[in-house]
N, C-alpha and C positions, 0 to 999 in steps of 0.2 A: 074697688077691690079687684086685683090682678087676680086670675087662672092662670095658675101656669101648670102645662101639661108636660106630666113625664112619663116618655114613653119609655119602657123596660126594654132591653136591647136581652135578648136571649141569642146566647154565645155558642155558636156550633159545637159539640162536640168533635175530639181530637175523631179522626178517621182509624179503621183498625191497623191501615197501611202504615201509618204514620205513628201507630203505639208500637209497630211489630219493630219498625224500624228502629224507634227513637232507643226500645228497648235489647235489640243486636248493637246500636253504636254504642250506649251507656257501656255495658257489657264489654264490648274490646277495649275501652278506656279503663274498664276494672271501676265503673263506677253502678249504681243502684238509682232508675228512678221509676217513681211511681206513678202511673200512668192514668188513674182511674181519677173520674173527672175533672179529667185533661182538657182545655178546650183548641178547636182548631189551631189557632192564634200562639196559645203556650207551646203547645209541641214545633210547630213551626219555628220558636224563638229557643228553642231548647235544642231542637236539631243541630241549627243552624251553631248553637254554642258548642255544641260534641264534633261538628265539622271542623271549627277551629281548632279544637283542643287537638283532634286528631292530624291537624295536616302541622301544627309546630309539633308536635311529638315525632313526627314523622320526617319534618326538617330537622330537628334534633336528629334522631338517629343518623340520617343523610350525615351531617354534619361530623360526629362522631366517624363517622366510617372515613370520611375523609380526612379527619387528623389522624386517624390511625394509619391507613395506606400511607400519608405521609411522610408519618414513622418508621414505617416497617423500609420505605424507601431511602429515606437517611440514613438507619442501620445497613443497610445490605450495601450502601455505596461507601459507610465509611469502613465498612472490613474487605471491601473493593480496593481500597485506597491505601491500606494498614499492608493487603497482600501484592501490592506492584499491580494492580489488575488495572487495564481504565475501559471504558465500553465505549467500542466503535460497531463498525458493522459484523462482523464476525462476534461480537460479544454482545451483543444488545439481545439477542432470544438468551442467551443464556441468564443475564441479569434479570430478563423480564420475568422467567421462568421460578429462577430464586424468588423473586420478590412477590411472586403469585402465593409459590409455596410457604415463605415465612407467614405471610397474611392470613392465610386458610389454617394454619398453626391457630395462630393468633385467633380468631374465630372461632374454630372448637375449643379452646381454654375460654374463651367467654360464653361459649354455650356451655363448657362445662359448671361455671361457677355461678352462671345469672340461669339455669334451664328455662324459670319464666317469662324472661323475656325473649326468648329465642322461638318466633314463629314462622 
């Protein structure tokens, strides 16, 4: 007849640092987690899930913002082109300048319409 011993592995509790945090990143994400007997190990693997969730949300955005300038730069150069205008050196701050200002438009009409996502 075999013994076999098992030993019980008692799992650290999550740290306070690590509930405060895990529960400010849930939070920015707009999500809810609960924290209470949490073990070191889970918040660790749950952090680490809300870091990614936040750094593609956050490339999203990036992204977004760069098809829009995009836009905003297509527009202004084809009514450049509609009016005889073309951009050399004497015209290149003036284009820049437009195409600053349509964007910054464009940016308050989306803070106006999304206000929650505008941080």
């Amino acid at each position: 007849m075999e013994f076999v011993h098992v030993q019980e592995v008692q799992e650290e509790p999550a740290t306070d640092k690590q509930k405060i945090y895990l529960v400010r990143l849930a939070s920015e994400l707009g999500f809810h987690v609960n924290t209470t007997n949490m073990t070191k190990d889970e918040a660790m693997k749950r952090i680490d899930l809300l870091r990614s969730i936040k750094k593609m949300e956050n490339h999203q955005k990036l992204r977004e913002k760069e098809v829009k300038l995009s836009m905003v730069k297509k527009l202004i150069y084809k009514k450049w082109v509609a009016q005889n205008k073309e951009i050399n050196k004497q015209s290149e701050k003036l284009f820049m300048k437009e195409v600053y200002y349509v964007n910054k438009v464009f940016d308050k009409i989306d803070e106006m319409m999304f206000p929650e996502q505008s941080v």
